[in-house]
C-alpha positions, -999 to +999 in steps of 0.1 A: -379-092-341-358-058-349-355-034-325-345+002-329-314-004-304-301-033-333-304-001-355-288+027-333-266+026-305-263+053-281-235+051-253-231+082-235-199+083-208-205+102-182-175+131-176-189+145-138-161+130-118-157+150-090-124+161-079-115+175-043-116+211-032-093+231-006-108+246+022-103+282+026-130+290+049-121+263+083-095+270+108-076+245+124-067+246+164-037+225+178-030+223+219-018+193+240-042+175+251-061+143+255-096+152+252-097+123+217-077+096+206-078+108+169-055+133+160-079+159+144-122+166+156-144+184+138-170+207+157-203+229+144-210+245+177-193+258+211-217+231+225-197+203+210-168+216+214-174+219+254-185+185+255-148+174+249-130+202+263-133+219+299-145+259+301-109+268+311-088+248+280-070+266+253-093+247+228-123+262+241-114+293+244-104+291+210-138+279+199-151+309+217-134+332+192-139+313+163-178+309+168-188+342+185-177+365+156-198+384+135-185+359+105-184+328+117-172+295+104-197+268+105-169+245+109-136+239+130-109+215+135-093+209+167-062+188+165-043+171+190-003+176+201+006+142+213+006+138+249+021+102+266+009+103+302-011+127+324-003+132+364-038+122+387-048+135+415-080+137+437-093+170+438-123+165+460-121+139+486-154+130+498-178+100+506-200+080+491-191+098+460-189+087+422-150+090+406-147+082+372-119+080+345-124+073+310-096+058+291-098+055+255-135+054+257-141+031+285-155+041+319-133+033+350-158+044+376-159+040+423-179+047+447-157+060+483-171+048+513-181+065+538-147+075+557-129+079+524-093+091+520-075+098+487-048+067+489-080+047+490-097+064+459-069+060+441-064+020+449-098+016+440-094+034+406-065+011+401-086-022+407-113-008+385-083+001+354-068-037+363-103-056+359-114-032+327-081-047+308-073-015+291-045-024+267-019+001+260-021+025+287-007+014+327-019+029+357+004+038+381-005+040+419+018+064+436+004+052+472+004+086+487-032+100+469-018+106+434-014+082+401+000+084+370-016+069+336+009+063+307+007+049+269+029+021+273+041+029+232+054+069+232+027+083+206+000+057+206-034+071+199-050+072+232-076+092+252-083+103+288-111+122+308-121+127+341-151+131+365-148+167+384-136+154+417-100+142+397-072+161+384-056+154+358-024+174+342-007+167+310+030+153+310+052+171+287+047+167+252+082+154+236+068+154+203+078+187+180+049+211+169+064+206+129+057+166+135+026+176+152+012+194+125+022+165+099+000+145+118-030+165+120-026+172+083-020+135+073-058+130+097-073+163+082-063+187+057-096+206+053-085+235+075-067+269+056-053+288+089-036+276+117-034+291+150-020+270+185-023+269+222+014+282+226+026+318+223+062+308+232+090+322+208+107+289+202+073+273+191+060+303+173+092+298+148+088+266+144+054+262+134+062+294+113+087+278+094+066+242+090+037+262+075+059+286+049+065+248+030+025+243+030-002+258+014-014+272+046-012+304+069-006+307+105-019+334+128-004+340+162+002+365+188+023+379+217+021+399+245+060+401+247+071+435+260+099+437+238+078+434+208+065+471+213+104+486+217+128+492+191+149+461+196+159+441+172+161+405+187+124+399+200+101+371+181+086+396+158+118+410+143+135+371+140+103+368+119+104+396+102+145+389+089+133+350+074+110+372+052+079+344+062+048+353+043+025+326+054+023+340+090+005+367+111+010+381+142-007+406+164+004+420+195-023+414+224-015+420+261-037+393+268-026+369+241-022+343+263-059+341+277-080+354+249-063+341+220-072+375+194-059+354+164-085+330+163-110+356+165-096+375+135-089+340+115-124+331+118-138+360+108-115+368+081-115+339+062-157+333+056-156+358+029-145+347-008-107+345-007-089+379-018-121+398-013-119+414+014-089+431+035-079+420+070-072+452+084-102+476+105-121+447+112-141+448+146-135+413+172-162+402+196-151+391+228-118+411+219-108+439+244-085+468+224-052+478+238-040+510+246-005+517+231+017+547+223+026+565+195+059+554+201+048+518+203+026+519+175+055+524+153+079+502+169+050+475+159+043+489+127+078+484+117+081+448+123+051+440+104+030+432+141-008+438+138-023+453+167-061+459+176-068+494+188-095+519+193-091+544+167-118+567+161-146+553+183-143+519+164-124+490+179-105+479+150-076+459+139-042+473+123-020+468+093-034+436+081-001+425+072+021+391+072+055+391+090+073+394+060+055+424+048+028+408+022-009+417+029-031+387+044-060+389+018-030+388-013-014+356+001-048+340+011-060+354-021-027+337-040-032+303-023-069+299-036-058+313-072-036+286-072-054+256-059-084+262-079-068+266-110-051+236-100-083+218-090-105+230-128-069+215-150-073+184-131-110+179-135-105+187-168-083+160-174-100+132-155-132+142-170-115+141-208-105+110-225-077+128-235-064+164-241-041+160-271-010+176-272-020+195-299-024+239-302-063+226-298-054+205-265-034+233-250-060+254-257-082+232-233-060+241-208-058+281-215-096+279-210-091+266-173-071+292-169-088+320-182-118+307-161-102+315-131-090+343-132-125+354-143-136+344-109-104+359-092-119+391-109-152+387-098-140+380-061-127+414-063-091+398-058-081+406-093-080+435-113-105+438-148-084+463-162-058+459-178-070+420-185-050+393-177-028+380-203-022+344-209+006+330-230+006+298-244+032+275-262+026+265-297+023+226-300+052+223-326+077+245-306+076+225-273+109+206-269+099+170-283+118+154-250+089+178-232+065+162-257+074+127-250+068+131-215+037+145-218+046+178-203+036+209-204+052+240-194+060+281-205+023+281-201+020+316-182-002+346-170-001+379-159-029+395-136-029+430-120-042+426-082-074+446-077-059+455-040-075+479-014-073+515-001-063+514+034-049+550+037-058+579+023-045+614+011-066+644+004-051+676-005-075+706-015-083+742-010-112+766-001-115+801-012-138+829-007 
């Protein structure tokens, strides 16, 4: 019998692959700690994030900020700073009492008796780590009360928590924040902003220098007193001379405890990148400070962002990276670039082949044009004049270019739509 398929053949490929998108609306937390063994955790909810972390860490009260702002993200990251060995103590010695560890997910739990003493919590903790055969980690008794738990590799993946009734204190991380960061990345890379547990100068360049060779920003703050003068060797003016342009800092007289930067991250980066400006933006759970002219200036200077009451309105100031670029243009440049990126490469997995023809190159114009289209409609880019786009022809391309199957001296130009943040009025009344 003849069929009509014997006749007609259809084949129809299907060109929907699906190519991966950056994240430009998740922040990323680092601190030291050894809440998880993994280096990166992602939270929805203050909830979750406090069933790792204790009321009083750096992590949660990071979460706090990102989570109770008007904008919030509906997802976070919280990575980990390695951390080889923690110091134990009992806090609460009493008896017939619970005390429990958990090592890398296992429960090390004892009951004291009923004339308990900390030497003999302790041994008993350290018969109950020996019989669970934890591998990796030792226990240390320290016979007077205290213990130590160690990995027995330096930066082994490893996790530690405690019941209430034991202390436990982090040994001092030897590992850098720069290899830190390489390590959350390599675990997660879905974050856009950065922000970490430490304020201290030395770590403050660091990370800033680690995150001015990524795609990334990095927020942070002080509460240095130098800051606010007109010196010229405080963090904020070292910044300031490398000219970084991938990092914020605002200067907080609490930055140490409430952590302003998160609270401005989060609620800066929900809206579409480039659309909206970082500066007079109101922080819950953000207390203002109260500086002087004098100060004000200093700060202004050295591109520090402040958060102020100015007119009845808690707000924040300047907006501005440390190397003098606006926030919303760099976060705005970053997502220009990786969607394009991200609509060429779909393009060409989704095409049996672009030809490196005028028609081909084309192909790629349109990518291009397409995005900036949406750059305009984000408000991040300007409608008039329009961009230009210039294209190579096919024929002129250097034929060592063409036998690699390169492109290049593709190029655009795009006026930035920008934003009004001061304003000017000059007029006259007359009778």
């Amino acid at each position: 019998m003849t069929v009509l398929t014997d006749i007609i053949q259809v084949q129809i490929s299907r060109e929907t692959q699906a190519v991966s998108r950056a994240a430009f609306n998740i922040p990323l937390f680092i601190s030291e700690h050894t809440a998880f063994s993994e280096r990166a955790r992602t939270y929805t909810s203050i909830a979750g994030v406090g069933e790792d972390f204790g009321s009083t860490s750096s992590a949660y009260e990071a979460a706090l900020r990102y989570f109770g702002q008007e904008l919030t993200p509906s997802t976070i990251v919280i990575g980990r700073k390695q951390v080889n060995g923690v110091d134990g103590s009992i806090a609460t010695v009493a008896n017939n009492t619970e005390y429990k560890l958990t090592v890398n997910g296992v429960n090390v739990a004892v009951t004291s008796d009923g004339t308990a003493t900390a030497i003999e919590i302790v041994a008993a903790l350290k018969s109950a780590f020996d019989a669970a055969a934890i591998t990796g980690v030792t226990f240390t008794n320290n016979l007077d009360g205290t213990f130590d738990v160690d990995v027995v590799t330096p930066g082994s993946a490893w996790s530690i928590k405690s019941s209430q009734n034991i202390n436990l204190v982090n040994k001092a991380s030897v590992e850098t924040w720069p290899d830190a960061i390489t390590a959350v990345e390599q675990a997660n890379n879905e974050w856009i902003v950065l922000n970490a547990a430490t304020h201290a100068d030395a770590d403050i360049l660091a990370i800033a220098e680690a995150i001015e060779a990524r795609e990334k920003i990095y927020g942070t703050s002080t509460s240095s007193s130098a800051v606010k003068t007109s010196v010229t060797t405080d963090i904020a003016s070292q910044l300031k001379a490398l000219g970084y342009q991938k990092t914020f800092i605002m200067w907080k007289a609490d930055a140490n405890d409430n952590y302003p930067e998160c609270a401005w991250s989060a609620y800066q980066i929900q809206p579409l990148p480039g659309s909206n400006t970082w500066a007079y933006k109101t922080l819950t759970g953000t207390s203002v400070d109260k500086l002087t002219s004098t100060e004000t200036t200093n700060l202004k200077s050295k591109n520090v962002n402040t958060y102020e009451n100015i007119g009845g309105v808690n707000a924040t100031t300047g907006g501005k990276m440390v190397g003098g670029e606006f926030i919303d243009v760099m976060v705005g440049v970053l997502w220009l670039t990786a969607r394009m990126r991200e609509r060429i490469w779909f393009r060409m997995v989704n095409t049996s082949k672009i030809p490196y023809t005028n028609a081909g190159i084309a192909i790629i114009e349109a990518e291009v044009r397409a995005q900036l289209q949406e750059g305009i409609r984000n408000n991040f880019l300007a409608d008039s004049p329009a961009p230009v786009i210039s294209v190579p022809d096919a024929l002129s391309v250097d034929p060592n270019l063409r036998a690699t199957r390169t492109l290049e001296d593709l190029s655009f130009e795009a006026r930035l739509a920008g934003a009004i943040h001061f304003v000017t009025i000059r007029g006259s009344v007359y009778v």
